[in-house]
Backbone as CSV, one residue per row, in Angstrom:
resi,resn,N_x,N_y,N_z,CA_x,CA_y,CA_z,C_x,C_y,C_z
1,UNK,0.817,-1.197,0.000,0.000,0.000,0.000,0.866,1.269,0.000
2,UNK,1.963,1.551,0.381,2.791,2.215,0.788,3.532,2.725,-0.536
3,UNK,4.000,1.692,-1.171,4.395,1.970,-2.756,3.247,2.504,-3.428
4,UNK,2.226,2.190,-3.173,1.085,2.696,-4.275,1.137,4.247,-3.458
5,UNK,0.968,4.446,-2.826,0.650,5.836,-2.221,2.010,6.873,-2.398
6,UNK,3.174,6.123,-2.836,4.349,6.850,-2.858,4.518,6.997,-4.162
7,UNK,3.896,6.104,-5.391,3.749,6.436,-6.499,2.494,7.660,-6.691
8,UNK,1.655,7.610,-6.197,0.867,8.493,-6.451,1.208,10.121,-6.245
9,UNK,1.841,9.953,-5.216,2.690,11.275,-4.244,3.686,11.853,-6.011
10,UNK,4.471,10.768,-5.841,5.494,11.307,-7.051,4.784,11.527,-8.360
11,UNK,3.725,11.037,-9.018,3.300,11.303,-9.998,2.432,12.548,-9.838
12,UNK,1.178,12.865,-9.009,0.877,13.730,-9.102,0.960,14.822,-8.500
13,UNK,2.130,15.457,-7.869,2.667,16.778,-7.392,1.339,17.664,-7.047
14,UNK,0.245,17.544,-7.311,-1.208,18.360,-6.730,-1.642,17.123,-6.313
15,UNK,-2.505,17.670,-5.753,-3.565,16.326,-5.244,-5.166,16.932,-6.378
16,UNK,-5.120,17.945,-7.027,-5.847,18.291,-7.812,-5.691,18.199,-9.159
17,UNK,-4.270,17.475,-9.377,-4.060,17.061,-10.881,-4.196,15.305,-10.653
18,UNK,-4.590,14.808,-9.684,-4.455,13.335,-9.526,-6.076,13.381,-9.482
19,UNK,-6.261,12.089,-10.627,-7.638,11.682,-11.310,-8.462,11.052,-10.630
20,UNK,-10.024,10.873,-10.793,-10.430,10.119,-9.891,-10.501,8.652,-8.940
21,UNK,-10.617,8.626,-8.142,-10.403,6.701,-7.970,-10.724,5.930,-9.384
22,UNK,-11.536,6.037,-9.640,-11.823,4.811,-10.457,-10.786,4.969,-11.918
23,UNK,-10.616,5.860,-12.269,-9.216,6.438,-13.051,-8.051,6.007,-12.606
24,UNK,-7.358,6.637,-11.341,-6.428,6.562,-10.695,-6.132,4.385,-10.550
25,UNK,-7.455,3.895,-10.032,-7.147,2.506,-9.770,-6.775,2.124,-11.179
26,UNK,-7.761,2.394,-12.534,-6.886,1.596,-13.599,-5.378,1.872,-14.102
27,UNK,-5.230,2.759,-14.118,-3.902,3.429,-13.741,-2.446,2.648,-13.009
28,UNK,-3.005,2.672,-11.886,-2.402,1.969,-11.091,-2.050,0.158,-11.239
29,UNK,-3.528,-0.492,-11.773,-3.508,-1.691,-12.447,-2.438,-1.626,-13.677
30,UNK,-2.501,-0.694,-14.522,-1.495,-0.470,-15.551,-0.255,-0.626,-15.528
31,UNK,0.239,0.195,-14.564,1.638,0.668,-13.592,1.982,-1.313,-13.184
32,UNK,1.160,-2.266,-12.649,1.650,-3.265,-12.049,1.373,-3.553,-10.629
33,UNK,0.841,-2.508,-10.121,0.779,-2.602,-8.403,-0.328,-3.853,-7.990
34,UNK,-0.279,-4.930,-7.513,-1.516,-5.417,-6.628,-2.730,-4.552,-6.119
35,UNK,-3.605,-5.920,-6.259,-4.893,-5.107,-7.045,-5.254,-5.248,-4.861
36,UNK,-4.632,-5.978,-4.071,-5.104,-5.237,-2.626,-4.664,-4.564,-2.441
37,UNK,-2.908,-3.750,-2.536,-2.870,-2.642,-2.294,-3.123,-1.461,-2.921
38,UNK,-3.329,-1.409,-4.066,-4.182,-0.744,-4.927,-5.883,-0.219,-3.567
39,UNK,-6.454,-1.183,-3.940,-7.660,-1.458,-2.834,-7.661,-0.519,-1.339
40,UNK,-6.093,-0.729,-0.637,-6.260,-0.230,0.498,-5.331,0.756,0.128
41,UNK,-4.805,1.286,-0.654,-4.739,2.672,-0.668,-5.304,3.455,-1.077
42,UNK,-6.361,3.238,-2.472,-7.493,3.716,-2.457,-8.316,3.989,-1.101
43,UNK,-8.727,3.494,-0.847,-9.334,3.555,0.445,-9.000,4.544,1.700
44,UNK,-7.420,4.160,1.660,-6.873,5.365,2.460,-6.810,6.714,1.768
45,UNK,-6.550,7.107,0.532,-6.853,8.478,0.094,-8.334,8.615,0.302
46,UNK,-8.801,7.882,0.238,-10.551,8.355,0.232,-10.699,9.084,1.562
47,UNK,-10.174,8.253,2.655,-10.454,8.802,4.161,-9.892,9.797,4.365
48,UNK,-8.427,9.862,3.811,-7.993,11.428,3.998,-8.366,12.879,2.744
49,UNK,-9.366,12.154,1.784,-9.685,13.477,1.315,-10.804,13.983,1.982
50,UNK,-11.473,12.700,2.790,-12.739,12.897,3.639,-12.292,13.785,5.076
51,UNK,-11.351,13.397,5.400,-10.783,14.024,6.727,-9.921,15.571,6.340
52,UNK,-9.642,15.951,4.893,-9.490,17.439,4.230,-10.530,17.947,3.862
53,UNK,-11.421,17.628,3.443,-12.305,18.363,2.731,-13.083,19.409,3.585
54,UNK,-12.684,19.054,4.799,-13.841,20.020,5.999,-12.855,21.345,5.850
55,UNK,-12.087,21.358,5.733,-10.646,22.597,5.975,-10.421,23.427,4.976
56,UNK,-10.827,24.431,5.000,-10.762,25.528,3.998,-9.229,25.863,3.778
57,UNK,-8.981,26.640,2.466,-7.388,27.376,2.883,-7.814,28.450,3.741
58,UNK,-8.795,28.917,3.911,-8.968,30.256,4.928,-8.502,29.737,6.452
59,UNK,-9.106,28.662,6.889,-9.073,27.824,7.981,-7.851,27.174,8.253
60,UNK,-6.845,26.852,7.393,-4.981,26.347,7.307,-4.640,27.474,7.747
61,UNK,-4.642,28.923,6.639,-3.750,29.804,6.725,-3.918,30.383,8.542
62,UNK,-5.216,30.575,8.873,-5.938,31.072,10.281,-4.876,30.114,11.180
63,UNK,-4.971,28.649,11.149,-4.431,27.285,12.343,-3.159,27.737,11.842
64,UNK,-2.547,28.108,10.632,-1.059,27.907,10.697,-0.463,29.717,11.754
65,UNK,-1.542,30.590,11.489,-0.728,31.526,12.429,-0.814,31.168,14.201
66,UNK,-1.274,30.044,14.120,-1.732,29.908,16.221,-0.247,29.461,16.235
67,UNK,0.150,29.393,18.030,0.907,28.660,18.516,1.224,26.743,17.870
68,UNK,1.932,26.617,17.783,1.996,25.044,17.735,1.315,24.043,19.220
69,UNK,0.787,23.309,18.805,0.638,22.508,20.435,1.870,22.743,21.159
70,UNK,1.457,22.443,22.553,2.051,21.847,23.354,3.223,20.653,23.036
71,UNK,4.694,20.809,23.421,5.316,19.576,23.669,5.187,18.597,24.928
72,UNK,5.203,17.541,24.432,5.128,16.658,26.670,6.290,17.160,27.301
73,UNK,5.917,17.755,28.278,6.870,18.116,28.989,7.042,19.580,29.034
74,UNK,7.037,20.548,28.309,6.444,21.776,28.651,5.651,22.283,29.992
75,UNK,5.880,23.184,30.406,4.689,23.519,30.960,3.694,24.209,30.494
76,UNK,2.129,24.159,30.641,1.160,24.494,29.828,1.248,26.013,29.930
77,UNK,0.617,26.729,28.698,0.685,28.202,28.508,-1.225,28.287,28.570
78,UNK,-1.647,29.645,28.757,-3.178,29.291,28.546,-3.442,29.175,26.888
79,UNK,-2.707,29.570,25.836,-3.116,29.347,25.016,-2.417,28.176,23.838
80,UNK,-1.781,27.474,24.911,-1.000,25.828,24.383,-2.022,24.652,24.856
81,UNK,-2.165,23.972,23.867,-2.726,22.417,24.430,-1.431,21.101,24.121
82,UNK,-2.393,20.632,24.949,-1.676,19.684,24.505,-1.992,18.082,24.096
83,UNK,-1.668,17.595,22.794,-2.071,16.170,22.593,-1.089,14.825,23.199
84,UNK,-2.114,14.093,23.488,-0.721,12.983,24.325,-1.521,12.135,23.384
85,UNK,-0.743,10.814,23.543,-1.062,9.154,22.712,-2.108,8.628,22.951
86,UNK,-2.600,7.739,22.771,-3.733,6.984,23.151,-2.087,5.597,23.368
87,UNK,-2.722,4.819,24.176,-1.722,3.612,24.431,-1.677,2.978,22.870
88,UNK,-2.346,3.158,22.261,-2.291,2.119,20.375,-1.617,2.844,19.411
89,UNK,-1.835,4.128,19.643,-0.707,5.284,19.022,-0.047,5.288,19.198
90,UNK,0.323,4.836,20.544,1.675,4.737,21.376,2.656,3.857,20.214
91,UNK,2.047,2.963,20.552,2.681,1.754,19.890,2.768,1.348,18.215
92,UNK,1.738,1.984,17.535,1.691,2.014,16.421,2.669,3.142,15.743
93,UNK,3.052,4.540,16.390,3.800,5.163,16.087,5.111,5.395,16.574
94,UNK,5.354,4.219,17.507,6.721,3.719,18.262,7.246,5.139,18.454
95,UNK,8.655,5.288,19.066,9.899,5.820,19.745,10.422,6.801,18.426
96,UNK,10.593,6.455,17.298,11.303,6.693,16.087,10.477,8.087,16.101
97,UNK,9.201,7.280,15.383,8.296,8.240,14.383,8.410,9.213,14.828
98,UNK,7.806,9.161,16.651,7.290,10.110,17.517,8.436,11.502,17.614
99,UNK,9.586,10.685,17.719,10.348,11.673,17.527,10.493,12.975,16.576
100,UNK,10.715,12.097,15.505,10.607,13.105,14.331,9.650,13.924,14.113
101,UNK,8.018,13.451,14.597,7.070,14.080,14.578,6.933,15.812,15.850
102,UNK,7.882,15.028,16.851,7.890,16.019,17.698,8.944,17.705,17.046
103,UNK,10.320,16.622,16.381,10.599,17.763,15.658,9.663,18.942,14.863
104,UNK,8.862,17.411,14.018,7.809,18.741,12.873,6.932,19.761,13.710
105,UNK,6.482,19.270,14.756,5.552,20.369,15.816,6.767,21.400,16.334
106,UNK,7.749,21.295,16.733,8.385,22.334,16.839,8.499,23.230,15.564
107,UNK,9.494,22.910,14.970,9.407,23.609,13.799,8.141,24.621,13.517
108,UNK,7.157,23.864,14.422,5.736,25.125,13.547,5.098,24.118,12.211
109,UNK,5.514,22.574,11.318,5.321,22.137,10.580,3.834,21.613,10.412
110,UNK,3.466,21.303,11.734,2.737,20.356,12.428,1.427,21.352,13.543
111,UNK,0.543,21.892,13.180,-0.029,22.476,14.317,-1.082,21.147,14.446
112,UNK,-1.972,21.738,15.345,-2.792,20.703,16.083,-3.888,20.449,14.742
113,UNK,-4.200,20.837,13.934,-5.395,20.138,12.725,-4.783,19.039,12.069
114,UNK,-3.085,19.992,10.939,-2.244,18.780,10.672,-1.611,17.302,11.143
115,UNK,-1.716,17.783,12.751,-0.934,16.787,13.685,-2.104,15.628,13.699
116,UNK,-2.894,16.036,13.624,-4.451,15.272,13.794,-4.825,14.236,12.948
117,UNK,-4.251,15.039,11.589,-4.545,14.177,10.334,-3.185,13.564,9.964
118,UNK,-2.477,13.913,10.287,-1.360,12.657,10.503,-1.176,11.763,11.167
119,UNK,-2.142,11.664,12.268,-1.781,10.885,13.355,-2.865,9.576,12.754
120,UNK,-4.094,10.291,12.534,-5.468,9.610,11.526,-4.839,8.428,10.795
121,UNK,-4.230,9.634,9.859,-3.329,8.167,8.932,-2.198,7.651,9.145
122,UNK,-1.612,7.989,10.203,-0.511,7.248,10.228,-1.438,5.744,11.187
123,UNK,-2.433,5.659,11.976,-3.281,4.086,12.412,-4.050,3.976,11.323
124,UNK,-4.061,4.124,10.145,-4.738,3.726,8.968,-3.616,3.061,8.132
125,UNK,-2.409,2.752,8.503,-1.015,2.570,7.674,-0.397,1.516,8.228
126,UNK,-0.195,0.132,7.498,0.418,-0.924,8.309,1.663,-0.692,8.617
127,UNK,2.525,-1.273,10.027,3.448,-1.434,10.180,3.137,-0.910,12.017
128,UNK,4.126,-1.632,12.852,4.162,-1.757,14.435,5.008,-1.993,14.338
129,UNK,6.162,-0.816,15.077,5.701,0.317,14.556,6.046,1.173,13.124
130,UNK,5.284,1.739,13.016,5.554,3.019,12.148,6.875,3.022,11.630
131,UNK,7.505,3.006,10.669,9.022,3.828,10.713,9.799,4.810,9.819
132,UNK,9.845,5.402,10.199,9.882,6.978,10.086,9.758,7.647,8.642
133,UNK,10.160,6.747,7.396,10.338,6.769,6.250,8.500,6.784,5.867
134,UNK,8.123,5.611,6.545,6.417,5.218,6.140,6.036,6.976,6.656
135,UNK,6.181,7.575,7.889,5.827,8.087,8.232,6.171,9.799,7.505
136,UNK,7.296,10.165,6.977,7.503,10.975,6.304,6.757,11.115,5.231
137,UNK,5.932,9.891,4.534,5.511,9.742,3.370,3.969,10.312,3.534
138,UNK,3.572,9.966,5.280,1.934,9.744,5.465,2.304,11.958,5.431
139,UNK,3.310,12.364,6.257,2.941,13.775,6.541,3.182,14.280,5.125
140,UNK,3.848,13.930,4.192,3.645,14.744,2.575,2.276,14.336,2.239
141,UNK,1.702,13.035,2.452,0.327,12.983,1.312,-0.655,13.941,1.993
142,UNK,-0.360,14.352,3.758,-1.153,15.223,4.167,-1.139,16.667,3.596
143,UNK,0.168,16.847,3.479,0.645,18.230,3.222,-0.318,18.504,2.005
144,UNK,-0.182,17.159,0.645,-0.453,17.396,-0.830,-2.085,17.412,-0.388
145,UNK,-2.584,16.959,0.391,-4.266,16.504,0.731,-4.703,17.693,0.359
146,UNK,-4.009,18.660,1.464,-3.939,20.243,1.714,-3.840,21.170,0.665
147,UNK,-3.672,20.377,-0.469,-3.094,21.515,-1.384,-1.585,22.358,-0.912
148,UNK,-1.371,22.006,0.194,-0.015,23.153,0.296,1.437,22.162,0.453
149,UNK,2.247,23.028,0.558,3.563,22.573,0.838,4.548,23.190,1.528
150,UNK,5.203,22.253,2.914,6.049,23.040,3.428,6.806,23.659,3.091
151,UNK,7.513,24.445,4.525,8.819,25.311,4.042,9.773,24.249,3.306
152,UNK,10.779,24.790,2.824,12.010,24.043,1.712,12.279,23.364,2.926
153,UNK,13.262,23.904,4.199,13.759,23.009,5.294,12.954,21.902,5.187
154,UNK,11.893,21.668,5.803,10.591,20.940,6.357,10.747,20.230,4.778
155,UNK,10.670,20.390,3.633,10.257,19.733,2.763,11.441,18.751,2.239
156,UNK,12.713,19.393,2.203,14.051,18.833,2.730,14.075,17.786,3.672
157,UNK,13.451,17.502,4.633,13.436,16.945,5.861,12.798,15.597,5.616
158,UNK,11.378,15.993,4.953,10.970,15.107,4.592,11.156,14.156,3.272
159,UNK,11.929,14.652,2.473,11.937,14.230,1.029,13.263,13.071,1.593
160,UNK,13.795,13.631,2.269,15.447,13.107,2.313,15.438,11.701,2.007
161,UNK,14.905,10.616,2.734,14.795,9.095,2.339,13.924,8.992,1.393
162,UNK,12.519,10.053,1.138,11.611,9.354,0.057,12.588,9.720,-1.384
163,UNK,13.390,10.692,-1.765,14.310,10.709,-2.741,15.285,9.752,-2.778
164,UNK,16.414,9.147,-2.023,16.752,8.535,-1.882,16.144,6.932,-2.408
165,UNK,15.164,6.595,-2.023,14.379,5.095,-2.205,13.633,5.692,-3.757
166,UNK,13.284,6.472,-3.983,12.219,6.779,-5.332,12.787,7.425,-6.131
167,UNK,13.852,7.989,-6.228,14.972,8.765,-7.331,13.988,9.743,-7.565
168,UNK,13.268,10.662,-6.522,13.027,11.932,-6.986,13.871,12.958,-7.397
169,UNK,13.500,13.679,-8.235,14.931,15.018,-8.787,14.295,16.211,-7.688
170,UNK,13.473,16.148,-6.860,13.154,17.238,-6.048,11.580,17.664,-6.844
171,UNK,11.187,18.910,-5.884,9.454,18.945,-5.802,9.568,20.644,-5.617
């Protein structure tokens, strides 16, 4: 599923130039991919265009000027929250991911809507746990969900292994 979703990422650079499912799946049949992961990545773009579609760009640009959440371990500000794990998140997004993810919330990459819908799909994404590469891949298809794209750093950050494994020339 992971290859299909990383082909899709690299082929269609918008998420508004990428065709409909039923397009996109023959497509994909074309390309060679298995017709279950085909299946469950379909499926997973479906949920995350379902879990974007509520979010305006008025409503990004608004969440991207707030504070970032809360880090664990901070002390709370009145206008910081903060998200902790559920024990299955815990574990599904292991030691690694979490890390890196904590980087992207610093950075400002990650506020609490994005963090939300990454977290969504990253327990919609096989693997226990998570590792970090799968997980770089789930926060770009969010980014592309969005229509937007991080800063160069942040996009740097994330590209670094998916170029590496997919011979991207850059985005």
């Amino acid at each position: 599923m992971l290859d299909v979703l990383s082909f899709v990422y690299d082929n269609y650079w918008h998420s508004d130039a990428c065709p409909e499912l039923p397009a996109l799946q023959r497509k994909l049949s074309a390309v060679g991919f298995d017709g279950g992961d085909i299946e469950a990545a379909l499926l997973w773009l479906e949920d995350l265009k379902s879990a974007t579609r509520h979010l305006s760009p008025t409503q990004n640009s608004q969440t991207r000027q707030q504070a970032p959440p809360l880090l664990i371990g901070a002390p709370p500000t009145p206008t910081a929250s903060m998200r902790l794990l559920s024990p299955a998140e815990q574990t599904h997004v292991g030691q690694q991911a979490w890390g890196f993810l904590l980087f992207l919330i610093s950075a400002g990459a990650l506020p609490a809507h994005r963090l939300e819908l990454v977290l969504d799909r990253l327990m919609a994404t096989p693997g226990n746990p998570i590792d970090v590469d799968h997980l770089k891949l789930v926060v770009l298809m969010v980014f592309w969900s969005l229509g937007e794209e991080p800063s160069a750093l942040i996009l740097d950050e994330l590209c670094d292994t998916h170029t590496a494994q997919h011979g991207r020339s850059g985005h």
